[in-house]
C-alpha positions in Angstrom: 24.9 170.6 -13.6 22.6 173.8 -12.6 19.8 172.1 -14.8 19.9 169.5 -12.2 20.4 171.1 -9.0 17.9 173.3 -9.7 15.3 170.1 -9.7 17.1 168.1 -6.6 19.7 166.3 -8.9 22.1 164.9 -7.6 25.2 163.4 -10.1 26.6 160.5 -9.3 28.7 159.5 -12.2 30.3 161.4 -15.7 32.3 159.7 -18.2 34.3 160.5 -21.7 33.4 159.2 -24.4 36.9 158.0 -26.3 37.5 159.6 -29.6 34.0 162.1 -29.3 33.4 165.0 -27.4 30.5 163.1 -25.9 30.4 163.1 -21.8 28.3 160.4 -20.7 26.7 161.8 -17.4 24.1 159.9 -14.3 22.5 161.1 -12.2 19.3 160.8 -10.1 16.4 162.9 -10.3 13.4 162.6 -8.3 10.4 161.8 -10.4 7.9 164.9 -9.5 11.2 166.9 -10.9 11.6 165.3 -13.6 8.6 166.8 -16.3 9.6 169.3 -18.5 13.8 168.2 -17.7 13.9 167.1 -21.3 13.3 170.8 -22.6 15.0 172.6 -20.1 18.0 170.7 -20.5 17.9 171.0 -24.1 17.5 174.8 -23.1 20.3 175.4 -21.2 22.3 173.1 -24.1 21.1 174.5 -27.0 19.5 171.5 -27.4 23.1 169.4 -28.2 21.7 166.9 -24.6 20.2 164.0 -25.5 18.5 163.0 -22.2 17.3 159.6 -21.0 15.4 158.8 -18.2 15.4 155.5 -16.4 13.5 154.9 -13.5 16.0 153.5 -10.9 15.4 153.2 -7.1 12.8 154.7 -4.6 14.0 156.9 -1.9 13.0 159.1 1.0 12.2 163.0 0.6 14.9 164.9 3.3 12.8 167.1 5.7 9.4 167.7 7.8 6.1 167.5 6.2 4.5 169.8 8.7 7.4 172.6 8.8 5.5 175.4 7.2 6.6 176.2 3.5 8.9 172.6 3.2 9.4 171.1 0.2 7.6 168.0 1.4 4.5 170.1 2.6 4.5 171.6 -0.4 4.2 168.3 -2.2 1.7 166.7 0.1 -0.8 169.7 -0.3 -0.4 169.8 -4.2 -1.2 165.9 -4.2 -4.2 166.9 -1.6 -5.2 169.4 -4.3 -5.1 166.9 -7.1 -7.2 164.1 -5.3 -9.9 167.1 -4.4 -9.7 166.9 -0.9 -8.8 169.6 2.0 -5.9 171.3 0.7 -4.3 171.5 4.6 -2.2 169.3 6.7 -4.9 167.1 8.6 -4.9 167.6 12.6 -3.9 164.6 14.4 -6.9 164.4 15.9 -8.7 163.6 12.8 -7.4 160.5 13.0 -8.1 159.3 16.6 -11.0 156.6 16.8 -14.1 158.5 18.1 -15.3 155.4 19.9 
C-alpha cells in the first residue's frame, strides 16, 4: 500500500487467492504515476509482485492549476517544458482577442 500512496493510488479492491498465499489487489493509479511502478513495487516486495497494468477510466486531477507549487501546476509546466514552450502559467490576457 505505501508503494501506491506514494504515487496517488488509491485501492479499490484486495482479494485471497484460495489455497495460495497469493492476494489479488486493484487499484487505480493515474498514468503520469505510473512509470517506473513496476520496479519500485518489486522494490519494496523483494520483487515476489507481479504487477499488471490496465488502462481503465479517465478522471479529473483534485486541485488548482494556478495555486503555486500544486500538483497540477506542477504537471502543466513539466508538459510546457516538454512541448518547448514558456515554462510559466500563461496570463489571462494572453488569450483575449486583440481586435
Amino acid at each position: 500500500y505505501n508503494c501506491m500512496n506514494l504515487r496517488r493510488g488509491c485501492v479499490f479492491e484486495e482479494n485471497q487467492r484460495e489455497g495460495t498465499p497469493l492476494v489479488q489487489v486493484k487499484a487505480h493509479l493515474p498514468v503520469s504515476e505510473s512509470f517506473g511502478f513496476v520496479a519500485a513495487l518489486r522494490q519494496a516486495t523483494s520483487g515476489q509482485a507481479f504487477p499488471q497494468c490496465v488502462f481503465d477510466h479517465w478522471d479529473n486531477m483534485q486541485g488548482d492549476c494556478l495555486s503555486a507549487g500544486s500538483k497540477m501546476q506542477e504537471l502543466i509546466l513539466n508538459i510546457r517544458k516538454r512541448k518547448n514552450l514558456k515554462v510559466e502559467m500563461p496570463a489571462l490576457g494572453d488569450y483575449n482577442d486583440k481586435l
